[in-house]
KESEFI-470633 format. One line per 10 residues: number of its first residue (from 1); for each residue x negated, z, y negated of N, C-alpha, C, CB. Coordinates in pm, whole numbers. Each point is the difference from the previous one (the first is absolute). Glycine has a CB too. Layout:
KESEFI-470633
NUM	X,Z,Y,X,Z,Y,X,Z,Y,X,Z,Y | ...
//
This chain:
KESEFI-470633
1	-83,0,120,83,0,-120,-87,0,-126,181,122,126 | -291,-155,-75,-96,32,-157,29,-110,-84,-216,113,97 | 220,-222,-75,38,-139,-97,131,35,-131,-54,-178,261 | 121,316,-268,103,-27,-59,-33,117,-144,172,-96,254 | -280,153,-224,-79,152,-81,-23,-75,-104,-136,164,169 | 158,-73,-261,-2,10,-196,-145,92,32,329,30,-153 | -453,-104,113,-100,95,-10,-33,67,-125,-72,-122,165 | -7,237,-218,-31,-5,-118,-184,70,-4,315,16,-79 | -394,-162,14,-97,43,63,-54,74,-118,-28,-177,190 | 50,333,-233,-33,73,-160,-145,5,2,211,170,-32
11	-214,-184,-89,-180,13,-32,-42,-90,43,-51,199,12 | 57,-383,-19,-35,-72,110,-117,-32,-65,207,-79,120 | -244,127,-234,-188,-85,-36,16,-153,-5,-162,177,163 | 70,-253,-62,-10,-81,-29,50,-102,76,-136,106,-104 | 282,-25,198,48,-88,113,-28,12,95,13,-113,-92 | -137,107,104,-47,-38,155,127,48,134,-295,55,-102 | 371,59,92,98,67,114,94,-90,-37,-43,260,34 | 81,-283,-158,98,-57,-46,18,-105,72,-23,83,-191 | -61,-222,222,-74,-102,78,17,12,148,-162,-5,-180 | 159,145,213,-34,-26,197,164,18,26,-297,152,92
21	355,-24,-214,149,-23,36,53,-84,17,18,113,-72 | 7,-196,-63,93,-127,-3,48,-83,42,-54,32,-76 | 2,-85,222,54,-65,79,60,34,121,-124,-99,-107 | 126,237,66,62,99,155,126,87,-46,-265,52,118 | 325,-113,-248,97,113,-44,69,-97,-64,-118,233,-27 | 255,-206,-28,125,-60,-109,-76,21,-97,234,53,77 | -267,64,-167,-71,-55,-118,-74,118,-38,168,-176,-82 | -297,167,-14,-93,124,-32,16,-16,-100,-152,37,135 | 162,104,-242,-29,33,-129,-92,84,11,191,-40,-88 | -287,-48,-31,-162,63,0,1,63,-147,-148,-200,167
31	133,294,-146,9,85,-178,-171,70,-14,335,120,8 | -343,-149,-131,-163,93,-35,47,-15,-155,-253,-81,208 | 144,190,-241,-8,64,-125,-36,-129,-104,-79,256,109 | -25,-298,-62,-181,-90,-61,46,-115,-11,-209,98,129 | 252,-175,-241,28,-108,-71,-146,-142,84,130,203,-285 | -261,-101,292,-89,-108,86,19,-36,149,-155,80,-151 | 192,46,224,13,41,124,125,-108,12,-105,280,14 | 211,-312,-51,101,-34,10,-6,-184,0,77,264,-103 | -189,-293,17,-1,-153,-52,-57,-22,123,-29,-35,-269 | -71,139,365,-99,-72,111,128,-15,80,-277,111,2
41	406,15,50,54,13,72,109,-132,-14,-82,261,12 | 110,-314,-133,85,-131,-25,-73,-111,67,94,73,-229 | -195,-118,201,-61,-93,39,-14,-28,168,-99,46,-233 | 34,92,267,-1,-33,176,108,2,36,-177,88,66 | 321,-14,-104,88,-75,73,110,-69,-59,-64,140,144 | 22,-270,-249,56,-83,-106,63,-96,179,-210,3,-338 | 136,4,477,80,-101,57,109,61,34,-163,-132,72 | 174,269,-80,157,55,121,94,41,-98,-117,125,227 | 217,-209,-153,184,3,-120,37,105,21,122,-208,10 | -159,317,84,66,164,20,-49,81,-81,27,-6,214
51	-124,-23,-333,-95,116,-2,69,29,-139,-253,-56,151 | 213,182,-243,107,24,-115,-132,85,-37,318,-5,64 | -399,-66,-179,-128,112,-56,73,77,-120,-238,-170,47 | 197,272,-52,125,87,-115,-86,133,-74,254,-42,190 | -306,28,-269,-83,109,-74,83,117,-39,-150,-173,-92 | 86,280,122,58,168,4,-55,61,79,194,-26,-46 | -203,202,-11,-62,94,33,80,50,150,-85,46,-274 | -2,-8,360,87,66,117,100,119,-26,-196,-65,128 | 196,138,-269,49,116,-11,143,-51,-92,-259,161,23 | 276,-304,-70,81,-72,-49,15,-117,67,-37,103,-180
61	38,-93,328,56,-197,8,82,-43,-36,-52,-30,139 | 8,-134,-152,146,-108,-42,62,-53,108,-93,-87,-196 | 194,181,290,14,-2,139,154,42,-30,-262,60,132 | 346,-100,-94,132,59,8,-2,92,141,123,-217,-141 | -4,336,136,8,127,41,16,-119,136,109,252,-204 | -197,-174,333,25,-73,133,-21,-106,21,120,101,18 | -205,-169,-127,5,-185,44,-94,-24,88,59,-95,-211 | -186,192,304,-33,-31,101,6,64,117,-88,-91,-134 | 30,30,213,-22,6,153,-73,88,36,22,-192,22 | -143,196,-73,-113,48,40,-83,-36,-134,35,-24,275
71	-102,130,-314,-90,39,-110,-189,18,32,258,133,-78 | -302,-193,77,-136,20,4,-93,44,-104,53,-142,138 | -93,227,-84,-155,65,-147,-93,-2,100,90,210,-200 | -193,-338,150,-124,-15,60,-130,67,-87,114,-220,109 | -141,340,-94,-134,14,-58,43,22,-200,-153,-197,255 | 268,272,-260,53,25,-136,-16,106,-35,136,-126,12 | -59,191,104,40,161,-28,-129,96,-63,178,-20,224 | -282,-15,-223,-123,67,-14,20,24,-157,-161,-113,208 | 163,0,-217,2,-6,-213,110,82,-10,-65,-265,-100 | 206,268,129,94,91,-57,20,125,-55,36,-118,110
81	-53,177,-195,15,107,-67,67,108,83,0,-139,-199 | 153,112,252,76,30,63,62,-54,81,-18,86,-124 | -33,-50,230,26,-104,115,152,34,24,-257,-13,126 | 328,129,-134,133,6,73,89,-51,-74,-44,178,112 | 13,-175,-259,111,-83,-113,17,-108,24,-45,92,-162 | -77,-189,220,-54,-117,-8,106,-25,147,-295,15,-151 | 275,94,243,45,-71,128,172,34,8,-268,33,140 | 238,19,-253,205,23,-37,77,-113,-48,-32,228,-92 | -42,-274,11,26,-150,-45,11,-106,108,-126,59,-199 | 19,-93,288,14,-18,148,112,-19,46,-154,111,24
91	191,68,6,114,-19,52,98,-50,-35,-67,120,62 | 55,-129,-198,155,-19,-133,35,-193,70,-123,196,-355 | 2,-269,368,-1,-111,24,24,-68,91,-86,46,-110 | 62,43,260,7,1,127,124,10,29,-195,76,26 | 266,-161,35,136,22,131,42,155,34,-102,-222,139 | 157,270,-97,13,146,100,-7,-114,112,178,246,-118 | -260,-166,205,-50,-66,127,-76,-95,-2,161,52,73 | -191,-39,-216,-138,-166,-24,-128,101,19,115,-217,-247 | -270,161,278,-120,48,42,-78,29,-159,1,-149,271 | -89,206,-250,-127,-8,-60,-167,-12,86,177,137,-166
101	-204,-174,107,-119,-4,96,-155,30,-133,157,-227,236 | -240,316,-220,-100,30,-94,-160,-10,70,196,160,-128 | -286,-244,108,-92,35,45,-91,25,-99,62,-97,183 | -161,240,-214,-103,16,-45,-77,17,98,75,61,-181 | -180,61,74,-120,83,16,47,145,61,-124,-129,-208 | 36,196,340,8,107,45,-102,56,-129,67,-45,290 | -55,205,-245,-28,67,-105,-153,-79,-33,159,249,64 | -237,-196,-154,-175,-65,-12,-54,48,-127,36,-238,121 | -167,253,-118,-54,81,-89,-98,-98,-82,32,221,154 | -2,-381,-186,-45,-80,-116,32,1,-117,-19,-100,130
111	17,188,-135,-14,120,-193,19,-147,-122,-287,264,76 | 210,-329,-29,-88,-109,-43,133,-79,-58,-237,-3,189 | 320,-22,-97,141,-105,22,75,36,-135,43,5,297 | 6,158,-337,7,2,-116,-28,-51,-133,11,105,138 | -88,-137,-169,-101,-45,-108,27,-172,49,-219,252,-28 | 122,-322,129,-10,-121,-10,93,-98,68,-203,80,-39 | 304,-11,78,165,-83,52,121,66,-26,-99,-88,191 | 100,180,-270,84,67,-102,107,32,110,-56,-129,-253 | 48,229,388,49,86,80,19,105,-60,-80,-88,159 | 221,134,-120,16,131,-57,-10,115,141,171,-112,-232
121	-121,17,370,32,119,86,-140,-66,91,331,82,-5 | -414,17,90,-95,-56,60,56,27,174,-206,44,-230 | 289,-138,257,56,-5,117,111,126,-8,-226,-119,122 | 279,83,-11,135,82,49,6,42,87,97,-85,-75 | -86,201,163,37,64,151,132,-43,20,-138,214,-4 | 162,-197,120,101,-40,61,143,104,27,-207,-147,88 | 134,288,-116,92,87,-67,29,-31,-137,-76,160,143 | 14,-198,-245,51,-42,-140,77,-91,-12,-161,58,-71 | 115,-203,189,68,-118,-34,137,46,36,-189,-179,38 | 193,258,90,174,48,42,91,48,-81,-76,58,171
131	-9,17,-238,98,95,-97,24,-71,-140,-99,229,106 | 29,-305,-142,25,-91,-100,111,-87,7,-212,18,-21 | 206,-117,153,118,-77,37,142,66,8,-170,-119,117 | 95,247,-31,131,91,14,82,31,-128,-123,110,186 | 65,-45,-306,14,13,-115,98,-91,-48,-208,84,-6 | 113,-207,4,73,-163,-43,131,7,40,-199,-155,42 | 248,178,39,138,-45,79,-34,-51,106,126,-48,-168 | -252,5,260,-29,-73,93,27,104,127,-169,-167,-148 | 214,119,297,43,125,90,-156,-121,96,397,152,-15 | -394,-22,147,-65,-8,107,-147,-101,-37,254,46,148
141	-314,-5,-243,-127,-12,33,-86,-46,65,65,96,-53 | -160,-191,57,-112,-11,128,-163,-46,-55,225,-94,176 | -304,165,-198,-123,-21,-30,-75,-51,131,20,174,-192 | -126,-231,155,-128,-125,142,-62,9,-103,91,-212,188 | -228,268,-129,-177,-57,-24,16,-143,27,-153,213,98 | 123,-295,-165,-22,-120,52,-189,-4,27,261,-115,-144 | -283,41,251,-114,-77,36,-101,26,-148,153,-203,185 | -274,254,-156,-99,0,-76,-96,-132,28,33,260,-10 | -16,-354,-101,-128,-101,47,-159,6,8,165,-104,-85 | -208,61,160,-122,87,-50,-88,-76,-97,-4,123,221
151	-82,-71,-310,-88,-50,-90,140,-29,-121,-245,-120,190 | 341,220,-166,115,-63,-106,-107,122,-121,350,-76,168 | -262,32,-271,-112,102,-111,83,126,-40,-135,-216,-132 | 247,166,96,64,117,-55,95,99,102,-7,-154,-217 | 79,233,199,53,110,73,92,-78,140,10,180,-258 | 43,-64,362,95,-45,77,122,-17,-79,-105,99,189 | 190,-174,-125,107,-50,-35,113,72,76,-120,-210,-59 | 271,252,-12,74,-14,71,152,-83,8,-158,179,4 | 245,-191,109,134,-33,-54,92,131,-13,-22,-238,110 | 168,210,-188,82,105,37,160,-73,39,-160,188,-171
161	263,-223,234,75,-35,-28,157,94,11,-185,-195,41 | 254,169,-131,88,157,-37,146,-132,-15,-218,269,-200 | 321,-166,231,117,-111,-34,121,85,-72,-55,-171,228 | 98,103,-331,87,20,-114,127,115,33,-64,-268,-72 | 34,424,70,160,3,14,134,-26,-38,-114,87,40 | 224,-74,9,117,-34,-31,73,-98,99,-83,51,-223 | -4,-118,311,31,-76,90,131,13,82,-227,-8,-14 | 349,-65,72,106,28,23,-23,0,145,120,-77,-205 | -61,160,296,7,-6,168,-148,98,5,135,-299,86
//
């Protein structure tokens, strides 16, 4: 049933997720902050008629209440000030019974990331990410270590995927 999903790929940078989606879903809205981030993200996917590039903050999307399927934050949540406001909004956007799916940084001690990639949170536990979603409105939870590559440079990675309450049945 995946061909029929309203994706929303938030914080999409410069596309690239935006791109691997698009031909596996009804349609993606790619939202980012960065007026530059956004022109790269137009261009790579200027070929796909599903795609909807749409500038706004995650803590304000230009998303009507429920208009997706499934919500993706690839590698965002770090910068957020407040991650649970941010993932309240999320929910505001999300279906009841529509997904989220978040992958960052496990916790990590590159002090550094602050300063020269303008991180506010330096990774997340998997007790935080729960209770955050939980917070959000998101029910049943599920954090994964994903696969460490090796010679990768920066921290482990994880996913979380949480789904919208309110769902009927």
């Amino acid at each position: 049933a995946l061909p029929i999903l309203t994706v929303g790929d938030l914080g999409c940078g410069t596309g690239q997720l935006t791109a691997i989606l698009a031909p596996h879903v009804r349609r993606v809205v790619a939202v980012d902050g960065s007026t530059d981030m956004l022109e790269t993200a137009r261009t790579r996917v200027s070929g796909c008629s599903n795609v909807e590039v749409r500038k706004g903050e995650l803590e304000a999307l230009p998303l009507r209440s429920g208009e997706l399927d499934l919500a993706v934050l690839s590698l965002v949540l770090h910068h957020v000030p407040d991650p649970v406001s941010a993932l309240s909004e999320v929910a505001r956007v999300c279906r009841p019974g529509g997904r989220v799916l978040v992958v960052d940084m496990v916790p990590h001690h590159h002090e550094e990331y602050r300063q020269t990639m303008g991180h506010v949170w330096l990774g997340f536990s998997a007790q935080q990410m729960t209770k955050s979603l939980t917070a959000a409105g998101f029910e049943g939870a599920r954090v994964r270590s994903l696969p460490v590559v090796p010679d990768a440079k920066g921290p482990a990675l994880f996913s979380a995927v949480a789904t919208r309450t309110g769902a009927k049945g």
